[in-house]
Steps between C-alpha positions, in 0.01 A plus 500: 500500500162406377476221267327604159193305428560398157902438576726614186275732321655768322377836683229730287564866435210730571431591140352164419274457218174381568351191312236409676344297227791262533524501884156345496562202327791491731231459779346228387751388733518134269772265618698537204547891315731516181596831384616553119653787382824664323734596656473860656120450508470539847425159644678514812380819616141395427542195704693629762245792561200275494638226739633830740153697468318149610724390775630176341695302705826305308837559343622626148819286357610686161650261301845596349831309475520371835147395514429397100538142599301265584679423840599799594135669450364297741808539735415875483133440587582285804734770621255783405215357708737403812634850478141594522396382796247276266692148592691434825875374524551200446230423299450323169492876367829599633688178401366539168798696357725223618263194391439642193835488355493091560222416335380448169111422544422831677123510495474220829769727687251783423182378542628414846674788571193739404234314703655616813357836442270587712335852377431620162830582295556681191793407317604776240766351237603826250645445192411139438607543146891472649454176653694220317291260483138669534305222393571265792472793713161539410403108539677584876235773555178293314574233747584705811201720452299171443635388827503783711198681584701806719712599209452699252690600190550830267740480193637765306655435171589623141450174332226251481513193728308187592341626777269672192437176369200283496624252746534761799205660384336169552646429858496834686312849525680740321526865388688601183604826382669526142676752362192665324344565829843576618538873260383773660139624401470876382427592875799357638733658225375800565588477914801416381544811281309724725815430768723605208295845460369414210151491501327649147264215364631492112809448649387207770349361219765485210771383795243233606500343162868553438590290785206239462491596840873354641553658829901483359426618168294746597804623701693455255309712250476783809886534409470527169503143378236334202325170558426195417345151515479412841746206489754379777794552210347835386505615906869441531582683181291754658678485833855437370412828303311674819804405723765653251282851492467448900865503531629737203264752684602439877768667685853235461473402806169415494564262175792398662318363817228358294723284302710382790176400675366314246791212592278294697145407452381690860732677754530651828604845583827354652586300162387839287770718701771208398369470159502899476711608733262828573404696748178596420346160441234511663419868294581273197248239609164706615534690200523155225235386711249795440558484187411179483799360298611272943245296652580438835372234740512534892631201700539498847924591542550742168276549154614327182481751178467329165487637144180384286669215287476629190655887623781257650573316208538855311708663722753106526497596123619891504725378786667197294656796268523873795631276793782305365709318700341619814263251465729228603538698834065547516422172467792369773360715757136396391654143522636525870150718581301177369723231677470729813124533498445101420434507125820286391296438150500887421842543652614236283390676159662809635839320559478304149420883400763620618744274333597400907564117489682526798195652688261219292741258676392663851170499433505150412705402844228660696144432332571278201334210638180693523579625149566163337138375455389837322519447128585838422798536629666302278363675245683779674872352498443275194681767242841450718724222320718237708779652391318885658446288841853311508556703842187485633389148640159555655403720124582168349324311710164645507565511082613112518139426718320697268597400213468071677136636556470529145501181286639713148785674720614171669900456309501853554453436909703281502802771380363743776581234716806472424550859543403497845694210564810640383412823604451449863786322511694787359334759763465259797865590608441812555122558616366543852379183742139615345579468118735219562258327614264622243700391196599145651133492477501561133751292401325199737142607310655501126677176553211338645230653200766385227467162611777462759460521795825235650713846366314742662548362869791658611317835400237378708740436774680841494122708464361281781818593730506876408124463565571448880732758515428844680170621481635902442703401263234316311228774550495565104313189442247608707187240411710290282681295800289244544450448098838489436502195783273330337560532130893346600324247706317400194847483322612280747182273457548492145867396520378211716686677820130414683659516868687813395163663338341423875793679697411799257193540587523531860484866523218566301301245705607662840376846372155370279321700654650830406672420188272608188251256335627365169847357701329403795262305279793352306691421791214282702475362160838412414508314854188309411698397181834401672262354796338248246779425240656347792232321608432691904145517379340588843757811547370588143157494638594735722668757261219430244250574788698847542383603142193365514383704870714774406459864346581387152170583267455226243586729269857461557506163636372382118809697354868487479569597844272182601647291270669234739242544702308335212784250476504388871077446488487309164788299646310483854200374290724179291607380831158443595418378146248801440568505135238747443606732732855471413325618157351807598817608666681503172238676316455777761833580319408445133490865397899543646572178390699588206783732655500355874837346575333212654306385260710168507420405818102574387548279177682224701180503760272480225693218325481294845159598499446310163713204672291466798154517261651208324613687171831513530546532111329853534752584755787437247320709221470756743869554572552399104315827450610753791909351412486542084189715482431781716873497663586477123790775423701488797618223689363311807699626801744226700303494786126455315626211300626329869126589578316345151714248479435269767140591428573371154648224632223382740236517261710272207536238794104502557483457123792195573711679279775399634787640236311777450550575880827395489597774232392753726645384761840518354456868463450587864802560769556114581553569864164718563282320745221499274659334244619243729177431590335515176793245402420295787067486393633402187722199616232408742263445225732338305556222764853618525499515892845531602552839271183604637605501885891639365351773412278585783771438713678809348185732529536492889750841602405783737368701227245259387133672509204319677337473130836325389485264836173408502514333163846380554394277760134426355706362188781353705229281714298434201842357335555332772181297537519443100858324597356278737685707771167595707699533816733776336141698384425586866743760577486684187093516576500618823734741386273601193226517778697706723548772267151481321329572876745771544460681172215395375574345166311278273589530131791256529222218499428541207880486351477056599235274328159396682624128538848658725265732671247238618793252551651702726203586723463106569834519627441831770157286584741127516709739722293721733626831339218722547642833391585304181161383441364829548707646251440227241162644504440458121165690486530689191870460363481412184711246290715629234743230460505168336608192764794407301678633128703339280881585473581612137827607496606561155903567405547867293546248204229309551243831550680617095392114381168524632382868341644348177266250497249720542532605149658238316443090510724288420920438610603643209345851486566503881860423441571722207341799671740430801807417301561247603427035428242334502679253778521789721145609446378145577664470789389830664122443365529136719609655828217818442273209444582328771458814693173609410368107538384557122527213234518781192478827362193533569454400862828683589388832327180428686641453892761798394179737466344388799775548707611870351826330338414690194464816583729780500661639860322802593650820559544411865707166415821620341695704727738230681685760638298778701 
């Protein structure tokens, strides 16, 4: 069958009107055309006879509710113009549906996308008024047009837009047509009358000026209506009361039909028969159609009917009170005829419709990661309580990430969580191998976005092993698979489980290349992650190089899906000391910054950032501000305070804070290897050598990381040498070399002073260790710690004395404040004295400042027992 030339148009009857005053400013032929009218004014059929008559190459996307978002429009227009034969497979055109949906700075994605045309295209978009967000729309059209010399654009709309406006008046060529221009002129009415056998001049005339020449008004008054101001609320009165006379003088079936077939927005003549139930359908059809109450559009397998919006929203109306409860049954079957013909967004309002949550639940099982980014549709399911979704885990889900997405609605996420925890856990039992594994998903996912992630590993577990299960029985997920494996490996990531996270990966990466977009991009990414936090930075070079050469637009590499790919290059860039770079990394991200789940790790890179510029006091305002500021209402997970902590730590040791570092310390897990070794830095600067090599020695198992290894022995040689032990250094450096050649580390050198560093690489030369030399290459590492601190270790007691004395000065205030003698006082201001190496109050107040004695622990600093 022959393709149409402009793809999507709705097909003309033969008793057009002619306007040919209008269809010559259509033929200006200027890159952008806006037409304004009322509705009922005939806008579409002007356009769509023009474009016809001239031989316009292009597609026409109507915009209704599963094209009135931003996302989705463009989706449609990508599928439109592959359907066309305007854009081959597997172009940037025909992944544009799917890339679409992962992105939240469109306009690069379809700049790109649109310059692969390679002949002049017309894009139609009707009924631009129902878009959701027309405004940015419009700014997607100024710059594509801008951009994109083949293309070409017509609007239709009710409403003024931006695309009137001075600034795309400024920028592009344009032809507007208002609503003035839009009424017909005393000719026109009078074709139109003439058709209707009336054709006496007087009466032309008066009906001409009655209907301020509305092609629906004038209708309208042809059936014995009045008129009015020619106003978009003054046209549906008209058509609500039009549509009533329609059906109070059709035969019952007739209204019947009508009403029924309003359900959807457009229809096939398989979906009308369901809807209906008729036999004469088709009868039915031709005849709406003539009378021009149906448009229909021709596509290549069956033509789509569709009321005019404001007819459909009158006949919804005077079905709300003649159908009754038969419209639960119309809008289930419009549901399943919308999931079947891949429009999950309109099948979804049909289901909620319907009062189906059971059939919402389906809906969500097969397309609701596709339906998650679209704002919309939680607009859709927002009404429906926790207590309404109690049964219904994957409802309370999408409500719970909704509502997370949305910085007013985040205590009442948090209860939708809960609901889907419980919830799945309630239905799991007795739910196929797909939802099983779909709802061990949710629970893993809610744990994880509430802030713990350690709980939600066993979900993990169980989704991940269901995951690998039979591929029949897990057909329902269709697309989702390889999402689902990567949203539990990031569960398993989170919950420190790195090697676990890895094995989940595994299938994704053996199928990349067929898998969709958005996971594939998060799983290369998520390895690039794992890949560096461990420290195998030339297998992360690799994985990063995957992204990087791969099909992934920047468009979605610069959003959430690309997220740890961000991660794994601004950590790529620290280990070669690129601060800057490791800069631009983090803000590629800034505009997600504020709900992306691993924002830690991006305010722990910029604090070491600050550390290796020599600030490391801006570091520790920075994580003062992300831990009480912008984290603020809820609490710091577990596993992100294991992550700022240390970072905390670090940076109070290059101040030579040492108590301040100690108090953090204390709240970390005393047997993580990071701790150890941050316990270790801090006894080696201390001069306490023999701690210092204890607890190195304990760092050393099977699951120590190269990143973890390679300072372990850089400290444990530097310790060493400091000891006057140089022939004990050796080992450990050769080691440290062994693994820096292998995976290409760096950034431990700068964890051990310049005077260590330089120390040791007189040794390697005294010795003849080359590879050692090499890699105490100190081009460019920069020095963040002091040679040596001073040991202030202050008792509970003491730390109470000393912020007494802060505000009052003499032995006596001090001691009646404390309750307690002035003996006792004396004797603990001597030993804090002694301490701090200060002769008096003022000296000791002084050294206590310097050395962060008298400030309060931080919000990372209290928790002894996580």
């Amino acid at each position: 069958m022959a393709v149409p030339i402009l793809y999507g148009a709705p097909r003309l009857s033969t008793d057009l009107i002619r306007r040919d005053r209008l269809v010559r400013l259509l033929d200006e032929r200027a890159p952008l055309t806006v037409v304004r009218g009322p509705g009922g004014c005939g806008k579409t059929v002007l356009v769509a006879s023009s474009l016809h008559e001239a031989g316009v190459a292009g597609v026409w996307v109507s915009v209704d509710s599963s094209t009135s978002s931003r996302h989705a429009l463009w989706s449609a227009v990508g599928r439109r113009l592959t359907s066309a034969g305007l854009a081959p497979p597997g172009s940037s055109l025909d992944l544009l549906g799917e890339m679409a949906t992962t992105v939240s700075d469109l306009q690069p994605l379809l700049r790109t996308a649109m310059s692969a045309l390679r002949v002049p295209v017309m894009l139609v978009l009707d009924d631009f008024h129902s878009l959701q967000e027309p405004d940015t729309v419009a700014e997607d059209l100024i710059d594509l047009l801008a951009a994109c010399p083949q293309l070409s654009v017509t609007v239709t709309t009710r409403t003024p837009s931006s695309l009137e406006g001075s600034l795309a008046g400024a920028k592009l060529d344009r032809v507007v047509i208002t609503p003035p221009s839009m009424a017909l002129s005393l000719e026109e009415t009078g074709q139109v009358l003439a058709a209707a056998g009336l054709t006496d001049p007087a009466e032309v005339t008066a009906l001409h000026h009655a209907s301020g020449g509305s092609v629906l008004l004038l209708r309208a008054l042809l059936r014995g209506h009045g008129a009015g101001t020619i106003t978009y609320e003054s046209s549906r009165v008209v058509a609500q009361g039009l549509v009533s006379d329609l059906l109070r003088g059709m035969p019952e079936a007739r209204r019947h039909f009508m009403m029924q077939t309003a359900i959807p927005e457009e229809f096939d003549l398989s979906l009308a028969r369901a809807l209906a139930g008729s036999e004469n359908v088709e009868e039915q059809l031709d005849h709406l159609e003539s009378q021009g109450v149906l448009m229909r559009s021709d596509r290549i397998d069956a033509p789509l009917y569709r009321y005019h919006p404001l007819l459909r929203e009158a006949l919804l109306i005077e079905g709300e009170t003649q159908l009754g409860s038969e419209l639960s049954r119309l809008h289930r079957i419009a549901a399943r005829w919308c999931e079947a013909h891949d429009s999950p967004k309109a099948a979804l309002g049909h289901a909620v419709a319907a009062h189906d949550l059971e059939f919402v639940s389906q809906i969500l099982l097969a397309h609701g990661i596709g339906l998650l980014p679209q704002r919309d549709v939680y607009a859709m399911l927002s009404h429906l309580s926790a207590a309404a979704v109690a049964r219904h885990p994957l409802i309370a889900l999408m409500l719970a990430v909704g509502a997370y997405a949305r910085r007013n609605r985040r205590f009442r996420a948090v209860e939708y969580f809960a609901v889907a925890i419980a919830a799945s856990r309630v239905m799991g039992s007795r739910a196929g191998p797909a939802e099983r594994a779909a709802l061990a998903t949710v629970e893993s996912v809610a744990f994880r976005l509430t802030g713990r992630p350690a709980q939600g590993v066993s979900s993990a577990r169980r989704a991940l092993r269901l995951l690998r299960g039979d591929p029949v029985l897990l057909a329902p997920l269709r697309d989702q698979l390889a999402y689902l494996r990567s949203q539990n490996a990031v569960t398993l990531m989170r919950a420190g489980r790195t090697d676990e996270a890895r094995a989940a990966l595994r299938d994704n990466m053996a199928d990349l290349e067929s898998i969709p977009l958005s996971p594939a991009l998060a799983t290369v990414s998520l390895q690039a992650a794992l890949q560096v936090f461990d420290g195998d930075m030339k297998s992360a070079a690799a994985s990063v190089a995957l992204v990087d050469e791969g099909r992934w637009p920047a468009a979605i590499r610069n959003d959430y899906p690309g997220a740890t790919y961000h991660l794994a290059k601004a950590i790529q860039a620290m280990e070669d000391f690129d601060v800057e770079g490791a800069r631009r990394h983090v803000e590629v991200l800034a505009p997600h910054m504020a709900t992306l789940e691993y924002r830690p790790y991006f305010v722990a890179i910029e604090a070491l950032a600050d550390l290796a510029e020599g600030s490391p006091a801006l570091g520790l305002q920075r994580l003062d501000r992300f831990t009480t500021g912008d984290v603020g209402r809820r609490h710091l997970a577990q596993l992100d305070q294991r992550l700022l902590g240390p970072v905390r730590a670090l940076l109070h040791l290059a101040q030579g804070q040492v108590a301040r570092a100690d108090q953090v310390l204390k709240s970390l897990p005393a047997k993580s290897a990071v701790v150890m070794i941050l316990r270790a830095l801090r006894s080696h600067l201390t001069g306490d050598h023999e701690r210092a090599i204890s607890l190195l020695a304990r760092t050393h198992t099977p699951e120590t990381t190269p990143r973890i290894a390679a300072l372990a022995h850089l400290l444990a040689a530097a310790t060493a040498l400091r000891a006057d032990r140089p022939h004990l250094a050796v080992a450990p450096l050769e080691k440290m070399a062994a693994v820096m050649a292998d995976c290409g580390l760096r950034s431990h050198l700068a964890l051990v002073p310049r005077s260590d560093l330089l120390a040791l690489r007189v040794l390697a030369e005294e010795k003849n260790l080359g590879l050692v030399t090499r890699c105490l290459d100190l081009e460019g590492v920069p020095e963040v710690l002091p040679e040596a601190v001073s040991d202030v270790s202050l008792t509970e007691r003491e730390r109470v004395v000393l912020h007494a004395l802060v505000e009052r000065s003499s032995q006596a205030e001090i001691a009646e404040y404390l309750v307690v003698s002035p003996n006792t006082v004396k004797s603990q201001l001597r030993s804090l004295y002694r301490k701090l190496e200060a002769t008096g109050r003022e000296e000791a107040l002084a050294v206590a400042f310097a050395s962060g004695l008298l400030e309060r622990p931080g919000p990372a600093e209290h928790s002894p027992d996580l």
